[in-house]
Residue, then its C-alpha position, 0 to 999 in steps of 0.5 A: x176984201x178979206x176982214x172987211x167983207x165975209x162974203x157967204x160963198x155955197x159950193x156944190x160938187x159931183x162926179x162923172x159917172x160910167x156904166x159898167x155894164x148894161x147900157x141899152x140892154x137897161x132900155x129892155x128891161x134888162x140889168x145895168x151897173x153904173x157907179x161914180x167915177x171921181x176922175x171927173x167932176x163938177x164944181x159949182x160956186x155959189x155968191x151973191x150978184x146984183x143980178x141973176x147970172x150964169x157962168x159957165x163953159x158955154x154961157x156967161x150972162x144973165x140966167x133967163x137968156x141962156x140958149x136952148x142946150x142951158x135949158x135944164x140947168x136954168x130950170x134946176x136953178x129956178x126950182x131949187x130956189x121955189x124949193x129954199x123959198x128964195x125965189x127973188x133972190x140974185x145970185x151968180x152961179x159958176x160952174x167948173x166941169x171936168x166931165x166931157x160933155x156928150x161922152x156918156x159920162x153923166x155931165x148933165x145930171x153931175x151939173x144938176x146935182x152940184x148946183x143942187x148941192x150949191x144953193x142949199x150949202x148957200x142957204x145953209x139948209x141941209x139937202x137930203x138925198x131924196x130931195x136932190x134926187x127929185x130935183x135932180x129928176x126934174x132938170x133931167x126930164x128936160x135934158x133927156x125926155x125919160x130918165x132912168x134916175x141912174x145918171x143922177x145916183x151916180x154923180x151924187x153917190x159914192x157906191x156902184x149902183x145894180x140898176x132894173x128899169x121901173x125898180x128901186x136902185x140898188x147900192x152894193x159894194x165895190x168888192x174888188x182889190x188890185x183893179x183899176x179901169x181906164x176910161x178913154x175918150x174916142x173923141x166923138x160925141x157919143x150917137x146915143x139916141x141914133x143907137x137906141x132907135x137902130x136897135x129899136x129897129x134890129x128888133x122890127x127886123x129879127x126880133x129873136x136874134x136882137x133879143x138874143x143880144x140884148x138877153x146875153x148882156x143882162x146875163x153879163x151884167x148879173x154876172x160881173x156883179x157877182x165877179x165883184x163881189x167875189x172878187x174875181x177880177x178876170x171874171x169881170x174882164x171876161x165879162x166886159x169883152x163878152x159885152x162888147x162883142x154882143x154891143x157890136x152885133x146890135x150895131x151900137x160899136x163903130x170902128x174907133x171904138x172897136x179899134x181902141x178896144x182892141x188896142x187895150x186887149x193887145x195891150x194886157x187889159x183883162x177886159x175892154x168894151x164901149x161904155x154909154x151910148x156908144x156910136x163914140x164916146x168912151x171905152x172902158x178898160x180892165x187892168x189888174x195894176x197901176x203900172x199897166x193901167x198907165x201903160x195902156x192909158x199911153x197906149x191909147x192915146x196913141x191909138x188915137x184917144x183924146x183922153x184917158x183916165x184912170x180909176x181905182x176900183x179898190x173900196x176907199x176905205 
């Protein structure tokens, strides 16, 4: 093949990405930090087909039979080919994925921005970031009703995001050196929408006490923004374990999370807390240096974690 027939090839690529700080708080308002996390990733190519098809993890077929959970990306296809003018065109779209799917890592959003980023490199036409964002923002609504737009910035950028419900994001600096968080994979599928509605409901029950919780993780959030961009790695890690305790009481943890954020602190980790929606997912670890991150990465997994992976905070110069 290769001489004889050039084949024009589109490729997409995005991040997993993790919450830091501030997951279901964000719902009331209050501050979150999300930023990329490049351990985890999406591929998309993009070729030339005889017909419309799909080719991923879940589903290999033609693009308009794909099953319900396919919903969003199908339509993320449709409409970033209405957005080319290309409507009529055949094409077969393969997605490769290293993000977990349901761990509160963004998968849906990363695919949707890989594909974005796929067709418009197939076309040859430049995307700029607000129209990957609104297109992005689109396939989201069908993957998760009403989203924050956060999941979407994350996986398609490079810096941590400080992010207030109903306000623009704001884009700041990872200013920390010798910090490296472990993020491990209890396994579970994380419970979000069931977490979300149970703190919906702690709030019926004792509105002061709920909103004592939900207060005290903005303040955390504030609070670990200002330790990484003053460089105070235990401050952040201080931060984190007065996080997940508040989490606890809104009843979003659940005994394997709670077993393994116990397990990281046991083992030197400067903070650990649930990231994401809770109820299962990932927990996220704080460590001042490889060699302990790799230590408790270990540790993990034989606690009991399917996976572990370990990110740099340090600003890629």
């Amino acid at each position: 093949m290769i001489g004889m027939n050039r084949k024009n090839i589109g490729h997409g690529q995005a991040t997993g990405k993790i919450i830091l700080m501030g997951e279901h708080a964000v719902v009331y308002g209050e501050p979150a930090i999300a930023f990329p996390f490049e351990e985890t990733s999406i591929m998309t190519t993009i070729e030339s087909d005889q017909m419309m098809t799909l080719d991923c993890q879940y589903f290999c077929g033609n693009l308009a039979e794909v099953p319900a959970r396919l919903k969003s990306v199908q339509k993320v296809i449709y409409q970033t080919l209405a957005e080319l003018g290309q409507e009529n065109t055949t094409l077969k779209i393969t997605i490769n994925s290293t993000i977990p799917a349901e761990r509160g890592m963004g998968s849906s959003a990363a695919v949707a921005v890989a594909i974005v980023r796929g067709l418009f490199d197939y076309f040859k036409t430049p995307c700029s970031p607000e129209t990957l964002l609104r297109l992005v923002d689109e396939a989201e609504k069908i993957a998760h009703g009403n989203p924050s737009g956060i999941d979407a910035a994350a996986t398609s950028g490079s810096k941590p995001i400080f992010f207030i419900k109903g306000q623009p994001l704001e884009l700041f600096p990872m200013n920390v050196s010798n910090a490296y968080l472990i993020v491990a994979d209890t396994g579970i599928k994380g419970q979000t929408r069931e977490a979300v509605s149970d703190v919906a409901h702690l709030f019926e029950e004792d509105k002061q006490l709920a909103a004592k919780h939900i207060t005290e993780l903005g303040r955390l959030t504030v609070q670990a923004k200002q330790a990484i961009l003053m460089n105070d790695v235990p401050l952040l890690g201080t931060s984190m374990n007065q996080a997940h305790e508040h989490l606890k009481a809104l009843t979003v943890s659940n005994k394997q999370l709670d077993h393994l954020v116990e397990t990281a602190r046991n083992n030197g980790a400067l903070g650990a807390k649930l990231t994401g929606g809770g109820r299962g997912g990932c927990l996220i670890a704080l460590v001042d240096s490889k060699r302990q991150a790799e230590k408790i990465a270990d540790s993990l997994k034989n606690a009991g974690a399917t996976a572990a992976w370990i990110q740099s905070l340090e600003v890629k110069k």
